[in-house]
PyMOL Python script that loads the backbone (N, CA, C, O; Angstrom):
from pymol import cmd

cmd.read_pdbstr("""\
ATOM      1  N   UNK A   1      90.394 109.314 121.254  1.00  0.00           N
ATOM      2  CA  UNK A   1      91.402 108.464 121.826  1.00  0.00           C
ATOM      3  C   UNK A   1      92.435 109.317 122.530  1.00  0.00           C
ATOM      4  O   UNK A   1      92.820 110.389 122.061  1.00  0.00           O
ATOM      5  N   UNK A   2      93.013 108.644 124.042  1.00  0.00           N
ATOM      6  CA  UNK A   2      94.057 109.486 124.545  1.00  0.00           C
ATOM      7  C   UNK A   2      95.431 109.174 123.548  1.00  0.00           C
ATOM      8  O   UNK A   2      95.839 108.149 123.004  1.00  0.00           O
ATOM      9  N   UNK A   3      95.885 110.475 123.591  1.00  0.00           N
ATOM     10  CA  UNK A   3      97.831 110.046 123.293  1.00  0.00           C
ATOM     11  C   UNK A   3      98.498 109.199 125.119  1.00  0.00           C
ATOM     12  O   UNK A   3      98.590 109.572 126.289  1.00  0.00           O
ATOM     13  N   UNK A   4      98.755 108.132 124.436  1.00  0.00           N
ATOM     14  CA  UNK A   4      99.792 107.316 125.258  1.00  0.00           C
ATOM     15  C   UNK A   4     100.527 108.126 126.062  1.00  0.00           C
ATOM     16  O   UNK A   4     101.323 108.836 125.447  1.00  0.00           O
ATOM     17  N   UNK A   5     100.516 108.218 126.980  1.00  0.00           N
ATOM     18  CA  UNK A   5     101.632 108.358 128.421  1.00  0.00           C
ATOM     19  C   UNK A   5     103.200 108.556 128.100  1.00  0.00           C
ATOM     20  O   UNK A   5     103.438 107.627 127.329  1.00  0.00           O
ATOM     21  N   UNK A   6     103.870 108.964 128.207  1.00  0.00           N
ATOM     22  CA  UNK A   6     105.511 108.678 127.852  1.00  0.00           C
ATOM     23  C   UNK A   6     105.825 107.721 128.911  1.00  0.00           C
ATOM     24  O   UNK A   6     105.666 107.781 130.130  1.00  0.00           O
ATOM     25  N   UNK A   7     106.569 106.345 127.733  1.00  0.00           N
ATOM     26  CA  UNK A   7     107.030 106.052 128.841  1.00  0.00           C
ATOM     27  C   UNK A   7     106.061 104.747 129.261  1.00  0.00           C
ATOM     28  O   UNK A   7     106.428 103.884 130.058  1.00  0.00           O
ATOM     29  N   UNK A   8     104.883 104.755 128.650  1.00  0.00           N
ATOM     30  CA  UNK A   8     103.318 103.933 128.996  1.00  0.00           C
ATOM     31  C   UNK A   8     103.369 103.154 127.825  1.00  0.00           C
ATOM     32  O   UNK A   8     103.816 103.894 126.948  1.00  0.00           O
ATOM     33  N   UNK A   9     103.066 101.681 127.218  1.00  0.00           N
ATOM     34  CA  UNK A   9     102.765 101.224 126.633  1.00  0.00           C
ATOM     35  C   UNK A   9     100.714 101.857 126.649  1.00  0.00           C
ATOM     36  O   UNK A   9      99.962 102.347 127.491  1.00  0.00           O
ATOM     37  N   UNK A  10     100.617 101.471 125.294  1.00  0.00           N
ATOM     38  CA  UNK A  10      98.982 101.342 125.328  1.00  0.00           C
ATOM     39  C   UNK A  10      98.709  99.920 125.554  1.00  0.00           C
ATOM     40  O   UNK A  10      99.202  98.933 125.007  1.00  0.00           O
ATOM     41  N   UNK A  11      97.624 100.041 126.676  1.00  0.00           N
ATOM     42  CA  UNK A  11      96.692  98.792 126.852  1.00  0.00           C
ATOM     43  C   UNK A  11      95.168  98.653 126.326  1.00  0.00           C
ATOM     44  O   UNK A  11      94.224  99.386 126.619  1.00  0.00           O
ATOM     45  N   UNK A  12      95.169  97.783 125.668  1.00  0.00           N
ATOM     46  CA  UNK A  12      93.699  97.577 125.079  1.00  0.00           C
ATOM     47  C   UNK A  12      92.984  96.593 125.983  1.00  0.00           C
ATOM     48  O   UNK A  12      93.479  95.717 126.692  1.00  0.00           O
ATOM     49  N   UNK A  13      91.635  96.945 125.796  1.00  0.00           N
ATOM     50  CA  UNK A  13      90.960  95.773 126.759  1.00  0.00           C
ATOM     51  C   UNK A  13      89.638  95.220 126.301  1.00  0.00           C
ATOM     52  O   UNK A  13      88.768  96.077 126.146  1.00  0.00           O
ATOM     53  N   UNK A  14      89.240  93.776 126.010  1.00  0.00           N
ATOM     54  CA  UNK A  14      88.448  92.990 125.430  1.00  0.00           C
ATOM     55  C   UNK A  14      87.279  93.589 126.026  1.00  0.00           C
ATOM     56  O   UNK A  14      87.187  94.402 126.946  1.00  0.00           O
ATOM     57  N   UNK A  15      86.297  92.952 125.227  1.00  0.00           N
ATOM     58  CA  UNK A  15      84.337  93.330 126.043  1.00  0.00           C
ATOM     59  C   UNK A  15      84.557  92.808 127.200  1.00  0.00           C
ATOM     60  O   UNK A  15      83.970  93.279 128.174  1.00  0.00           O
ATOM     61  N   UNK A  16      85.602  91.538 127.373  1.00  0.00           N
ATOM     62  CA  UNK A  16      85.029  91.070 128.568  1.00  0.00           C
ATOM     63  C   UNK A  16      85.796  91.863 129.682  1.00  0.00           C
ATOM     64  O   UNK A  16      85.179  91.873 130.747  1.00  0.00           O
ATOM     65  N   UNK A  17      86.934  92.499 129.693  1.00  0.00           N
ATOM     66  CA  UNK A  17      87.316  93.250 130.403  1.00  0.00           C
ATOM     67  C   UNK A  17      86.575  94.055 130.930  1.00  0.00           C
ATOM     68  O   UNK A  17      86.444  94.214 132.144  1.00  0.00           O
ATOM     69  N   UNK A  18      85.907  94.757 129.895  1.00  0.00           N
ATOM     70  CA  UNK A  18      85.157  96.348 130.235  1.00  0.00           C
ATOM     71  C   UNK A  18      84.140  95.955 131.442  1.00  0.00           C
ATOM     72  O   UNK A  18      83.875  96.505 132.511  1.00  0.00           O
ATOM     73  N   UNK A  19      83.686  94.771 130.815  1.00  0.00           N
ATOM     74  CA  UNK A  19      82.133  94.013 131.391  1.00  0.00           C
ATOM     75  C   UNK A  19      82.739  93.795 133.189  1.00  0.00           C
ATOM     76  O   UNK A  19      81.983  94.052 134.126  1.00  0.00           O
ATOM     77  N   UNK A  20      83.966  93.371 133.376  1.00  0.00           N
ATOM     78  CA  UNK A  20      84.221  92.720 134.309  1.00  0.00           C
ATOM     79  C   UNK A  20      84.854  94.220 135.256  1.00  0.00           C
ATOM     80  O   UNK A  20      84.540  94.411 136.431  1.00  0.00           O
ATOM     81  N   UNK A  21      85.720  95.109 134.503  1.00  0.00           N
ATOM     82  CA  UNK A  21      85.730  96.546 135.437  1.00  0.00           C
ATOM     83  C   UNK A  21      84.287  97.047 135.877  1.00  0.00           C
ATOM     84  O   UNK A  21      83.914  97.728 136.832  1.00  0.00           O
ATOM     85  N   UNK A  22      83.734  96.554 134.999  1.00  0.00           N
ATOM     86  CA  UNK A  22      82.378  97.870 135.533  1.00  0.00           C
ATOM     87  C   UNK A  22      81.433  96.750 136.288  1.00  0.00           C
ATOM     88  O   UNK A  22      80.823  97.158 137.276  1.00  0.00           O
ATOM     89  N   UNK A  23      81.301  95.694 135.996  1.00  0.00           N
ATOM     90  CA  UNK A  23      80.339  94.397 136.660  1.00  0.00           C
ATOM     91  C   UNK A  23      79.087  94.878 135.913  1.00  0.00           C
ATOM     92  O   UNK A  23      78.083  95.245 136.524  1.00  0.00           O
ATOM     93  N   UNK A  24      79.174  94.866 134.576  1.00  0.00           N
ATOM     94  CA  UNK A  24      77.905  94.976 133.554  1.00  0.00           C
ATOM     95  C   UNK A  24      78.111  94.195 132.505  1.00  0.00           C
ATOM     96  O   UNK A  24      79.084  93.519 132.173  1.00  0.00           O
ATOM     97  N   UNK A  25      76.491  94.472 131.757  1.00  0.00           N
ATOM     98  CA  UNK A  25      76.695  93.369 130.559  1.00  0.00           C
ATOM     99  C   UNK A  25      77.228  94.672 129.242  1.00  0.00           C
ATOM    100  O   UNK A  25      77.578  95.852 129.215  1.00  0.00           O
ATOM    101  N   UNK A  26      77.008  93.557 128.311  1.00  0.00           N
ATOM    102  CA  UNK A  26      77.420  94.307 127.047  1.00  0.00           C
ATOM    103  C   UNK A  26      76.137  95.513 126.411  1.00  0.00           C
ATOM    104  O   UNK A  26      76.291  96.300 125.478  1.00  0.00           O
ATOM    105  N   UNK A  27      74.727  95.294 127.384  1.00  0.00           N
ATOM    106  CA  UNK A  27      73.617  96.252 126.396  1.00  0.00           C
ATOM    107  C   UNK A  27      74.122  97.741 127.598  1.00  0.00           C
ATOM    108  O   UNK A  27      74.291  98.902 127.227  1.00  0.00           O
ATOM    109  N   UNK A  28      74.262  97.231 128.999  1.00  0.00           N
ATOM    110  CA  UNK A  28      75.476  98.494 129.640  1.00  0.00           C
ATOM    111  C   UNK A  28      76.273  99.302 129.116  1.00  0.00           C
ATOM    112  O   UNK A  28      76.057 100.491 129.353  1.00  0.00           O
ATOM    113  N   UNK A  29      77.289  98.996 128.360  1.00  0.00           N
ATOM    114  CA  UNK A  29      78.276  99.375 127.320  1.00  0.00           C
ATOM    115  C   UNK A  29      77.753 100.020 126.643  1.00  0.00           C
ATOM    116  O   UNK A  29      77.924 101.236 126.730  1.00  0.00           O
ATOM    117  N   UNK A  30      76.619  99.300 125.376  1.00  0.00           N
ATOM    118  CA  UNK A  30      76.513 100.303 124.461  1.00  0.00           C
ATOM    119  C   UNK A  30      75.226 101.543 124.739  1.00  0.00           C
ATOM    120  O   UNK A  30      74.884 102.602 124.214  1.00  0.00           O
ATOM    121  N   UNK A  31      74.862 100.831 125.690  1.00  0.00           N
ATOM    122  CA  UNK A  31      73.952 102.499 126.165  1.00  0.00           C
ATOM    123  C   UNK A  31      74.337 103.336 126.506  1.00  0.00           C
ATOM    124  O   UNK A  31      73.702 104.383 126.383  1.00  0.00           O
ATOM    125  N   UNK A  32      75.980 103.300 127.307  1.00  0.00           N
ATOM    126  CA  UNK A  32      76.756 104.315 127.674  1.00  0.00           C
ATOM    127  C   UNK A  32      77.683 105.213 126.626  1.00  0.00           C
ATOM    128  O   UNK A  32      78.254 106.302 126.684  1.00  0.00           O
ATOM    129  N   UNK A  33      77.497 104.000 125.482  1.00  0.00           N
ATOM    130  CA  UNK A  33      78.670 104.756 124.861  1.00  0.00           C
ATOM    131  C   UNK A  33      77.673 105.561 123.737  1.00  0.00           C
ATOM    132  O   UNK A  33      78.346 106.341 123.064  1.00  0.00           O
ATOM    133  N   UNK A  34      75.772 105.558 123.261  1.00  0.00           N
ATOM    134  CA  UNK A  34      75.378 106.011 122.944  1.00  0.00           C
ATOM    135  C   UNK A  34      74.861 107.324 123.631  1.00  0.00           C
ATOM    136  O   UNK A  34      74.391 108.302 123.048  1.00  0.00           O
ATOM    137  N   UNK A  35      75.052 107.146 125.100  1.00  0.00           N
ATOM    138  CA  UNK A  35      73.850 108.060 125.831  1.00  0.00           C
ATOM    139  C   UNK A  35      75.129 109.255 126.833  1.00  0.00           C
ATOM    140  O   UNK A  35      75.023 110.452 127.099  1.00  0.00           O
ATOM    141  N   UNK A  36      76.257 108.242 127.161  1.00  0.00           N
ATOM    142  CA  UNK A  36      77.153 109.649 128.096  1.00  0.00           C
ATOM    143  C   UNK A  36      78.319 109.646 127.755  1.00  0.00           C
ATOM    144  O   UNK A  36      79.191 109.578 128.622  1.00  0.00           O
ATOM    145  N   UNK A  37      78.666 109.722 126.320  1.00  0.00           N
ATOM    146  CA  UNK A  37      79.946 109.474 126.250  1.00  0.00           C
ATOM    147  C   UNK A  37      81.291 108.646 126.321  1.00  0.00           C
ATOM    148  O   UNK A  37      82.450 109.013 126.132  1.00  0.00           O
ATOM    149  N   UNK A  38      80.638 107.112 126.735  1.00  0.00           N
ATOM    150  CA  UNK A  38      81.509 106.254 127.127  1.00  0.00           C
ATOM    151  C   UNK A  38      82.246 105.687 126.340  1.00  0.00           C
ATOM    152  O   UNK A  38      81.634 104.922 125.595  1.00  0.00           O
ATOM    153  N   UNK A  39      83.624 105.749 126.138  1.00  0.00           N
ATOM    154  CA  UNK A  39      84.678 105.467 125.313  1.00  0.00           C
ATOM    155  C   UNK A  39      84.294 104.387 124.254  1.00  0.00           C
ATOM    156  O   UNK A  39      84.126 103.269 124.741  1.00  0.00           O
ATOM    157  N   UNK A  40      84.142 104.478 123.070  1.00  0.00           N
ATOM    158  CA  UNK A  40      84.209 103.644 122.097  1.00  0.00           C
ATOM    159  C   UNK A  40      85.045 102.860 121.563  1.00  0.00           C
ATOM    160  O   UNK A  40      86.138 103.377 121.336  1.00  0.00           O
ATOM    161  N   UNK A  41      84.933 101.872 121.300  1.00  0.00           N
ATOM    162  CA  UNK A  41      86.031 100.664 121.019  1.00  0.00           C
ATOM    163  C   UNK A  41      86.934 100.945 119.822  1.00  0.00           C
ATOM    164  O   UNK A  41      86.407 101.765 119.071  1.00  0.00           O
ATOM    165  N   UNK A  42      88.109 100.529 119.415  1.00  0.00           N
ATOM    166  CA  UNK A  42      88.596 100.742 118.254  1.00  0.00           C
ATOM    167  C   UNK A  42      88.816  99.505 117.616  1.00  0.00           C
ATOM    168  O   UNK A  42      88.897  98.507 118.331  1.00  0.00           O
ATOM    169  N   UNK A  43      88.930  99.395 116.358  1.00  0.00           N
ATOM    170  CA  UNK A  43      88.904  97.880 115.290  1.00  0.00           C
ATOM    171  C   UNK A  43      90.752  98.002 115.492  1.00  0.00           C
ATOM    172  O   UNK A  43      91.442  99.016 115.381  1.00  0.00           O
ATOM    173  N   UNK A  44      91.037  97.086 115.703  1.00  0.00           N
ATOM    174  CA  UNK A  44      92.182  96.490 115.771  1.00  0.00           C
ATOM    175  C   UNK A  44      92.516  95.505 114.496  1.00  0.00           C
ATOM    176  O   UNK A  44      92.910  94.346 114.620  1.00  0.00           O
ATOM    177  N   UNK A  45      92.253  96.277 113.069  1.00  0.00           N
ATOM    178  CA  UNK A  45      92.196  95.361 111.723  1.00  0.00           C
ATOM    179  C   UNK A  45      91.338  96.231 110.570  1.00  0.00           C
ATOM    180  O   UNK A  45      90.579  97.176 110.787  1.00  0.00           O
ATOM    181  N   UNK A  46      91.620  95.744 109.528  1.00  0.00           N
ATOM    182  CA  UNK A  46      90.165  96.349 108.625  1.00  0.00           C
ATOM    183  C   UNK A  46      89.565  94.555 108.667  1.00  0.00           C
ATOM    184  O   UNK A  46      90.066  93.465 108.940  1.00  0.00           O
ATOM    185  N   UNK A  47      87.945  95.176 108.129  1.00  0.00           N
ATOM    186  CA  UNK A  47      87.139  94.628 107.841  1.00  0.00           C
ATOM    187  C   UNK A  47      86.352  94.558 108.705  1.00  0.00           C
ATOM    188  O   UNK A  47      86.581  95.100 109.787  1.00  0.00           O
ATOM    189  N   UNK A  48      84.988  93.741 108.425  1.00  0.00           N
ATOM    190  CA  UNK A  48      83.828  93.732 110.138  1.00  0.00           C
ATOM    191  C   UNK A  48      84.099  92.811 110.749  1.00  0.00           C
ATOM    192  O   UNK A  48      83.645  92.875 111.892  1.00  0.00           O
ATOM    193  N   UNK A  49      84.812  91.675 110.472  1.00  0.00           N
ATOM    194  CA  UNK A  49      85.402  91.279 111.760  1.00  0.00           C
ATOM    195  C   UNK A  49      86.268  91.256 112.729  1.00  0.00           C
ATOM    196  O   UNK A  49      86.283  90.522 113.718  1.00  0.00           O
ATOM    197  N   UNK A  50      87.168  92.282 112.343  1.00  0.00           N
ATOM    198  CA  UNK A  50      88.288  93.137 112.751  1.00  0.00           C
ATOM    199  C   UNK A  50      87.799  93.099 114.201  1.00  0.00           C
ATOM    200  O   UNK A  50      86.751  93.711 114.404  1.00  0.00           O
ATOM    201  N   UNK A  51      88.479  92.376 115.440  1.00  0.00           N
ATOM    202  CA  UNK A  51      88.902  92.557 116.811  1.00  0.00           C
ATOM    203  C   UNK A  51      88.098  94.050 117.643  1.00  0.00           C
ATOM    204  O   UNK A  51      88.451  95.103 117.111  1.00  0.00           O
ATOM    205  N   UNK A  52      87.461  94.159 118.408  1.00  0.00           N
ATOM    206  CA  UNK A  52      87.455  95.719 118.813  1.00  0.00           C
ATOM    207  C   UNK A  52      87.872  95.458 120.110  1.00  0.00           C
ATOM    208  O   UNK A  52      87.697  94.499 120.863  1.00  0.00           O
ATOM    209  N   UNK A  53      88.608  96.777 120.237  1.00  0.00           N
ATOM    210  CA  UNK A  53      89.314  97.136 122.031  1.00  0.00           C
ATOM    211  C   UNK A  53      88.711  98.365 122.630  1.00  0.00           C
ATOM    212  O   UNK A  53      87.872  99.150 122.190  1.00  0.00           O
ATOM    213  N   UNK A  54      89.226  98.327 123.507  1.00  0.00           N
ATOM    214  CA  UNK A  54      88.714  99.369 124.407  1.00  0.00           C
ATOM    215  C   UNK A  54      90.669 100.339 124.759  1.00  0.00           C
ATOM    216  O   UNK A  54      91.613  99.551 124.690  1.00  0.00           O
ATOM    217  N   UNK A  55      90.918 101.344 124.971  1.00  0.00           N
ATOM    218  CA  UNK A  55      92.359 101.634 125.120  1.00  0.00           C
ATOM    219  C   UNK A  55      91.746 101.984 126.599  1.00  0.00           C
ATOM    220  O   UNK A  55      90.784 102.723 126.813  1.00  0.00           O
ATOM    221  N   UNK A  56      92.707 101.121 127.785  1.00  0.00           N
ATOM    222  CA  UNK A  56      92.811 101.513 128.870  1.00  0.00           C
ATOM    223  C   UNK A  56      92.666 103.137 129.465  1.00  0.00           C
ATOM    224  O   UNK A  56      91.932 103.528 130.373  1.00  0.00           O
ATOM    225  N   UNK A  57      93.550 103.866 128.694  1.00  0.00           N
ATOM    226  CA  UNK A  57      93.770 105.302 129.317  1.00  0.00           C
ATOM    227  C   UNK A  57      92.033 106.038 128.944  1.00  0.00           C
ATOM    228  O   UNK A  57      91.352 106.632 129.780  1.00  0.00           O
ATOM    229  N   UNK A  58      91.678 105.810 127.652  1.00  0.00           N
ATOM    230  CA  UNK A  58      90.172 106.449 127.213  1.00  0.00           C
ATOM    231  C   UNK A  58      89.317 106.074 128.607  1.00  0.00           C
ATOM    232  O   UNK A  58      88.884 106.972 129.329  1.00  0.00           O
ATOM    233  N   UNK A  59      89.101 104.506 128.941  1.00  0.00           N
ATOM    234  CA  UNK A  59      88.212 104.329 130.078  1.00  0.00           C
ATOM    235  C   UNK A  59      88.967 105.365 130.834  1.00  0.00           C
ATOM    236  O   UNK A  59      88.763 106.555 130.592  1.00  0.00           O
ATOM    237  N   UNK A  60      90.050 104.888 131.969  1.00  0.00           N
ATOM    238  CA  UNK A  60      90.521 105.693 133.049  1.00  0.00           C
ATOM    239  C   UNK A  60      90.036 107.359 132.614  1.00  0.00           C
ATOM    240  O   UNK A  60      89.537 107.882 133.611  1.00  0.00           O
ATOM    241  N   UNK A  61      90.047 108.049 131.743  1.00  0.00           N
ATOM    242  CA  UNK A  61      89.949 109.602 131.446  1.00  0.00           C
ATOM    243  C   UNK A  61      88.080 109.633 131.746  1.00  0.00           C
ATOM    244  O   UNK A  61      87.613 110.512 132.469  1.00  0.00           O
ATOM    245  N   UNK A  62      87.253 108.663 131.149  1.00  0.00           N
ATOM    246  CA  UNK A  62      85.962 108.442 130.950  1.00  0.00           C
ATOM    247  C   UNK A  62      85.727 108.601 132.611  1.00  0.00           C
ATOM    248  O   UNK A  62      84.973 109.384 133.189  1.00  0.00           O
ATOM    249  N   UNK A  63      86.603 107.621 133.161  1.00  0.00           N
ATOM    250  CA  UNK A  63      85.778 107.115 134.938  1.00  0.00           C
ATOM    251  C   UNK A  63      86.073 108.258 135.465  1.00  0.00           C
ATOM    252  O   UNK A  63      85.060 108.671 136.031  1.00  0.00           O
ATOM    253  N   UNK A  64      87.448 109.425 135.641  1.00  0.00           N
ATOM    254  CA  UNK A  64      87.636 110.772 136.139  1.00  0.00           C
ATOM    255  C   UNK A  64      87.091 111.787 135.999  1.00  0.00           C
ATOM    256  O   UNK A  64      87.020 112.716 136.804  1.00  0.00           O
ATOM    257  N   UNK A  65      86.406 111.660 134.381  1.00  0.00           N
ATOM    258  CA  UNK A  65      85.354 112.717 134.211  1.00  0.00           C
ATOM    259  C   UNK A  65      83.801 112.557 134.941  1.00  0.00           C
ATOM    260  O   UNK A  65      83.029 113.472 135.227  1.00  0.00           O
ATOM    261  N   UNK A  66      83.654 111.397 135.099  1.00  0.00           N
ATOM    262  CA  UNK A  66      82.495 111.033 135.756  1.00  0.00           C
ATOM    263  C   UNK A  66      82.857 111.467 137.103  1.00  0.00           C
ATOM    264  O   UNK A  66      81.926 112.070 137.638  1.00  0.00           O
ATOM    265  N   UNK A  67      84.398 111.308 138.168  1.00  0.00           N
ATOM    266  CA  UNK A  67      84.261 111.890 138.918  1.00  0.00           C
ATOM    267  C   UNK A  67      84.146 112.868 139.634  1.00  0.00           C
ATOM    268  O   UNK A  67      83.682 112.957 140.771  1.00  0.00           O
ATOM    269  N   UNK A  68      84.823 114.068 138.579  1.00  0.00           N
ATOM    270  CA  UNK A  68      84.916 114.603 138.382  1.00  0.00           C
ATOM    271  C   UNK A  68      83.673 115.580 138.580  1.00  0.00           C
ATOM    272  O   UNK A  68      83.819 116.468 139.420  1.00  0.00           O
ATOM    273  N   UNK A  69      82.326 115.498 137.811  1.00  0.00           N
ATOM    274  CA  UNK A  69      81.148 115.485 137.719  1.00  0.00           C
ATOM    275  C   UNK A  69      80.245 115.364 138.566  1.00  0.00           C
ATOM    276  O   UNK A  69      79.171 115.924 138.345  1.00  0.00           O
ATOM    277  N   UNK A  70      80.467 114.458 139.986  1.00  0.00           N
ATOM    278  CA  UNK A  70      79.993 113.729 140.799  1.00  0.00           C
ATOM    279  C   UNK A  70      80.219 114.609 141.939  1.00  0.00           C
ATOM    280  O   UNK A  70      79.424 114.708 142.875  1.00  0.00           O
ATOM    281  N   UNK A  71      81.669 115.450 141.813  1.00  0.00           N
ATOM    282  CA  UNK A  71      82.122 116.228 142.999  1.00  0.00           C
ATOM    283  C   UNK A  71      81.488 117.747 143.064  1.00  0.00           C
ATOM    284  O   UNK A  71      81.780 118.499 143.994  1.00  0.00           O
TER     285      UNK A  71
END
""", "prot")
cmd.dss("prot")
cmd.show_as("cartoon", "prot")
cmd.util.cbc("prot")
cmd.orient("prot")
């Protein structure tokens, strides 16, 4: 997980967010997050039905390293 920005609230973002930044489904997601590193969700609660998010800044760091990579 990134440390927060000064100054930055943290933003979390639902499956359907992730689904809708990237224009994929959810078996997208977890192949990425098994196969290249792609930011893993955090439980927002105990227990298994505990909420999962995504923290905005982890994607953004995830998509730069990819560009990063690309260049």
């Amino acid at each position: 997980m990134s440390a927060p920005l000064p100054g930055r609230p943290v933003e979390y973002l639902t499956a359907a967010d992730v689904m809708a930044r990237y224009s994929c489904g959810r078996m997208w997601i977890e192949r990425r997050i098994k196969d290249s590193g792609f930011p893993k969700p955090v439980k927002l609660g105990p227990g298994v039905s505990a909420p999962r998010r995504w923290h905005r800044a982890d994607l953004e760091q995830w998509e730069h390293e990819r560009e990063a990579m690309a260049s």
